[in-house]
C-alpha positions in Angstrom: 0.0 0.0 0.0 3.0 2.3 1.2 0.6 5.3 1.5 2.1 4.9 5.3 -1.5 5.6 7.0 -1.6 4.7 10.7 -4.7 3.5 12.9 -4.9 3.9 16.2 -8.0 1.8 18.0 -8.5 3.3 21.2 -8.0 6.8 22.3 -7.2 6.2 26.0 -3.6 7.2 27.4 -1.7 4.9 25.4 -3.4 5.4 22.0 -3.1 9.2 22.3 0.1 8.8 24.0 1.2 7.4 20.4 -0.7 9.4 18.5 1.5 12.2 20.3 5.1 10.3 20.1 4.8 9.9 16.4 4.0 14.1 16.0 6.9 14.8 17.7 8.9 12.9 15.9 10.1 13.1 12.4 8.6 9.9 10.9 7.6 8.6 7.3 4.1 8.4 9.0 1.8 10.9 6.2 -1.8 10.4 8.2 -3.1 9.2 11.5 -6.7 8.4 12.0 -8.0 7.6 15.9 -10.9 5.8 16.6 -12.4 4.8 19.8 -15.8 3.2 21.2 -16.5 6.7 22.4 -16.2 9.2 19.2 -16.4 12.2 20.5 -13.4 11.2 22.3 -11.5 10.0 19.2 -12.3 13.0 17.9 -11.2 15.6 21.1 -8.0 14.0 20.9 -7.7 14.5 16.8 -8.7 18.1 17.2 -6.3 18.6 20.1 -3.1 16.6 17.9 -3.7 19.0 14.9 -3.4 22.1 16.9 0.3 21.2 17.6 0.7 20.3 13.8 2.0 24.4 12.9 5.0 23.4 15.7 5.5 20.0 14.8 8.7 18.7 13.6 7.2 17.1 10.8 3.2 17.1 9.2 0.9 14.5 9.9 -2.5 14.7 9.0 -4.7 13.8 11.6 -8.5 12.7 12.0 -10.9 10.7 14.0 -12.8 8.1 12.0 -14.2 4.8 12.1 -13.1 0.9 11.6 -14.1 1.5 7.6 -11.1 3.4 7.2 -9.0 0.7 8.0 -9.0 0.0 4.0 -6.0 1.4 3.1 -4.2 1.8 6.3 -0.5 0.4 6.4 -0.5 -0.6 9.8 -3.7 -1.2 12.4 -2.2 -0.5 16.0 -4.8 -1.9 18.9 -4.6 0.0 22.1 -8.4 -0.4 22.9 -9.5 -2.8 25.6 -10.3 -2.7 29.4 -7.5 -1.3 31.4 -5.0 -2.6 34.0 -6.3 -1.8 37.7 -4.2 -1.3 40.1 -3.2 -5.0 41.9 -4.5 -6.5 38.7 -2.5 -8.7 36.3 -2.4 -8.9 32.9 -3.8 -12.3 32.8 -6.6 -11.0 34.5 -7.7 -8.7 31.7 -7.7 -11.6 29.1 -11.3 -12.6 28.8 -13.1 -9.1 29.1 -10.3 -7.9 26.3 -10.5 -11.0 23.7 -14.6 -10.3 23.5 -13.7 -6.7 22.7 -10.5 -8.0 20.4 -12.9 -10.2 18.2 -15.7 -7.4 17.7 -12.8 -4.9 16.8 -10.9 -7.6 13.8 -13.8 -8.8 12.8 -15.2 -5.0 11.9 -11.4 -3.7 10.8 -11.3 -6.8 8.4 -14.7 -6.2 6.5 -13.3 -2.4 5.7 -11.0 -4.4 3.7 -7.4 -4.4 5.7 -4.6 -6.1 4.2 -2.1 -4.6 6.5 -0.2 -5.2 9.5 -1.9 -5.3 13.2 0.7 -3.8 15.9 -1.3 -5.2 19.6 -0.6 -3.7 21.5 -3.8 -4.2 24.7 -2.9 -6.4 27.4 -2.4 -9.4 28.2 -0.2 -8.6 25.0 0.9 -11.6 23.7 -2.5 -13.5 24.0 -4.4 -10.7 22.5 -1.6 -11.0 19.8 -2.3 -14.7 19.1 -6.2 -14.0 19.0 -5.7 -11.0 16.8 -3.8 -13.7 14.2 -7.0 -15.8 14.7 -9.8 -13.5 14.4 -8.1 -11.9 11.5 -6.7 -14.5 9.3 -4.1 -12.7 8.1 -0.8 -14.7 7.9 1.8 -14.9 11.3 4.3 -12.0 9.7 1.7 -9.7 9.8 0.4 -9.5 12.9 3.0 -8.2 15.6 2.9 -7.8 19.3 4.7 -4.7 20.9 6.1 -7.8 23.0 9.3 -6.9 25.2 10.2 -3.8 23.5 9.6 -1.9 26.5 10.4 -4.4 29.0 13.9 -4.9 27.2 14.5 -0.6 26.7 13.9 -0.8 30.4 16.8 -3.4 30.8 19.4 -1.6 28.4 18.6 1.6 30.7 19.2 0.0 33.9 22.0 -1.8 32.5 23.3 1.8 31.2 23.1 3.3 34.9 25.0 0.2 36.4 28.1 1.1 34.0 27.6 5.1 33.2 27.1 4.4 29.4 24.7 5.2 26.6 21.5 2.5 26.7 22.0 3.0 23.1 25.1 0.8 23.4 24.0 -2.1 25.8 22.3 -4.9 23.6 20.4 -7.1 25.6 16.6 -8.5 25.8 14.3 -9.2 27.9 11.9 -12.3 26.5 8.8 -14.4 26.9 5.7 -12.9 27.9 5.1 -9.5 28.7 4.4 -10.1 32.4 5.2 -12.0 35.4 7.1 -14.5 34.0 9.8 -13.0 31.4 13.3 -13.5 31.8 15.8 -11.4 31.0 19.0 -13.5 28.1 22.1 -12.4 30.2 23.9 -15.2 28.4 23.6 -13.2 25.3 23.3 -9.3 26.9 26.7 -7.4 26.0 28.6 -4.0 26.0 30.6 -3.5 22.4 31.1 -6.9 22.3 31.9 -7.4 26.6 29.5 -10.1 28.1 27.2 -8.1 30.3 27.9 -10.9 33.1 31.2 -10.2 33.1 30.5 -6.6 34.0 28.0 -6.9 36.8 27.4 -9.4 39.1 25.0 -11.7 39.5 23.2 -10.2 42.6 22.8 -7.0 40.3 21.9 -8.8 37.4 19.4 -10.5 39.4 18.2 -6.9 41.0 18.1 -6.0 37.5 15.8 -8.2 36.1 13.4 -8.0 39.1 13.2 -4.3 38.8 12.4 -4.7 34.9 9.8 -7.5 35.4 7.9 -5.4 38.0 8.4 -1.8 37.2 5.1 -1.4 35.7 3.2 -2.2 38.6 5.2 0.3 40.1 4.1 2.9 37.8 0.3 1.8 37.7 0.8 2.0 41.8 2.2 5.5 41.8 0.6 7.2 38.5 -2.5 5.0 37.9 -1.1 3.5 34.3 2.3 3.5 32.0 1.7 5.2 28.6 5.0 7.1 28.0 7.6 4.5 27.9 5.3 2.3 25.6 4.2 4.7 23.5 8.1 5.4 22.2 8.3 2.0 21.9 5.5 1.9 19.5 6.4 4.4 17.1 9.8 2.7 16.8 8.3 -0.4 16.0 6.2 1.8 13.2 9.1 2.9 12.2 11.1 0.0 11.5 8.0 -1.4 9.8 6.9 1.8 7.4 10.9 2.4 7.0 11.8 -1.2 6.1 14.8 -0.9 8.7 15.1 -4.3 9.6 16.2 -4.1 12.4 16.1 -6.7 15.3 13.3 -6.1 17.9 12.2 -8.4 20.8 8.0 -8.0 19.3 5.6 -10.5 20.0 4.8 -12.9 17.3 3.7 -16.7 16.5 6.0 -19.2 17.3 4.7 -22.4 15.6 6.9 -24.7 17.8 4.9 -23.5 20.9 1.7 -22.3 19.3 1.9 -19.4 21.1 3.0 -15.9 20.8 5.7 -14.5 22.8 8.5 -11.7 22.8 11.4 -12.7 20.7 14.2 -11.0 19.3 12.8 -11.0 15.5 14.0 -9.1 12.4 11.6 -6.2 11.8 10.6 -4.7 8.2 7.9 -3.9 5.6 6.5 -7.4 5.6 6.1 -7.5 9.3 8.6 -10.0 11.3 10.8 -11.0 8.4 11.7 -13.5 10.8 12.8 -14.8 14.5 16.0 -15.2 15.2 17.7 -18.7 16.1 19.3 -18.3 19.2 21.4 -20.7 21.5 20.5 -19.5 24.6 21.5 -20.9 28.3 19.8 -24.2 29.6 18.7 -22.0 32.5 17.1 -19.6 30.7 15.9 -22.4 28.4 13.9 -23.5 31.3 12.6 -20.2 32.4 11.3 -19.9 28.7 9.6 -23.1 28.5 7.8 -21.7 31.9 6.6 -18.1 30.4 5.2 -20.4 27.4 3.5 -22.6 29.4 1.7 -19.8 30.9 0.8 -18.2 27.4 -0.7 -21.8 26.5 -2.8 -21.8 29.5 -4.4 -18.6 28.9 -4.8 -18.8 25.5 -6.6 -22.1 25.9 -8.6 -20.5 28.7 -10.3 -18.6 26.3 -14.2 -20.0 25.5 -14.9 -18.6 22.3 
């Protein structure tokens, strides 16, 4: 299509946290259209957007529509769903967001979408696997923003630990975007210095805790996160509309498990290009195989 149209279902804090991220940016990104349940609200947050579009650094056109112009939209991203409570998990938010998930695809589809879905509505990867159901579109094109965040957040801690740039510490945090992801030390370096060999492993460990749980933290103290995941978004937007392929730990089907789970994955036009192959430590082998287990529970948890 390359017209590089964005949709963005659901107007809450993360979708117009987006929305705002990819006008302060200078992106490839030509239009933006918001939808939402509640259109007026879609619709506030479109008129709001375009009066920062004189000062922007780049010009986006910006409207509030509905799921019929989804037709020739590049990428569908889905913030909409039922948001994370303060004490709740993501799991918990599964069934009341899959019955809005399937009413959404089902409605995007019939406009006549043959793009890429970015899911971004919790419990992520789950409501990544159902989006791939409900949509029929084929695996590559249907993307989770995974542990894109979860793995930023590592790189920045990491980057504190040893006073350098986060831009320079490669290292992921994978699985599901929850309670159980585990953080690849085995592979996590500094310009080519194992990461282990840098810190030890009570910090690493500190590390990884702090990364799993930060966002109850946030949700605790502020009431939701939107900021950090928002970035995240538009870079994964970015890699897409920009062909950058460039390797991102997003969300996507894994037909050994049959589930979907964050994975460092080459990134591009066509969606995840591919996952890489990793040899990864028996340990965190094992912690893997756990995360995935959970994933299969809750996705066969689901009564359709």
């Amino acid at each position: 299509m390359d017209n590089n149209k964005v949709m963005i279902v659901g107007t809450g804090n993360v979708g117009a946290s987006i929305a705002f991220a990819i006008l302060n940016q200078r992106t490839t990104i030509n239009e933006i259209v918001l939808t939402d349940i509640i259109a007026k609200d879609a619709e506030g947050e479109a008129m709001d957007l375009r009066d920062a579009l004189a000062v922007a650094p780049s010009y986006v056109k910006v409207s509030s529509g509905t799921y019929k112009d989804a037709k020739d939209c590049d990428v569908v991203v889905i913030t909409a769903g039922a948001a994370q409570k303060p004490g709740e998990t993501r799991m918990e938010l599964l069934k009341k967001n899959v019955n809005i998930l399937k009413g959404m695809v089902e409605q995007i589809m019939a406009s006549g979408f043959n793009g890429i879905f970015l899911v971004v509505t919790n419990p992520m990867d789950v409501m990544t696997y159902y989006t791939m159901r409900f949509s029929g579109l084929p695996a590559e094109r249907v993307i989770g923003s995974g542990t894109v965040l979860d793995s930023a957040r590592l790189r920045q801690r990491v980057a504190n630990y040893l006073n350098i740039n986060a831009k320079s510490v490669h290292a992921y945090q994978v699985g599901e975007h929850g309670d159980t992801e585990l953080t690849l030390w085995s592979l996590a370096d500094v310009g080519g210095q194992k990461v282990s060999e840098l810190l030890p492993a009570d910090v690493r460990e500190g590390i990884s805790g702090f990364v799993r749980d930060e966002a109850y933290e946030i949700i605790n103290k502020k009431g939701a996160t939107y900021y950090g995941i928002a970035t995240c978004v538009v870079a994964i937007l970015n890699c897409i509309l920009n062909d950058e392929m460039r390797v991102m730990s997003v969300s996507s089907y894994d037909g050994f498990s049959g589930t979907c789970f964050g994975w460092p994955s080459v990134v591009g036009r066509a969606g995840v290009v591919r996952r890489l192959d990793l040899k990864i430590a028996e340990k965190e082998g094992v912690e893997l195989q756990k995360s995935i287990n959970v994933l299969k529970k809750a996705i066969n948890s689901v009564k359709l």
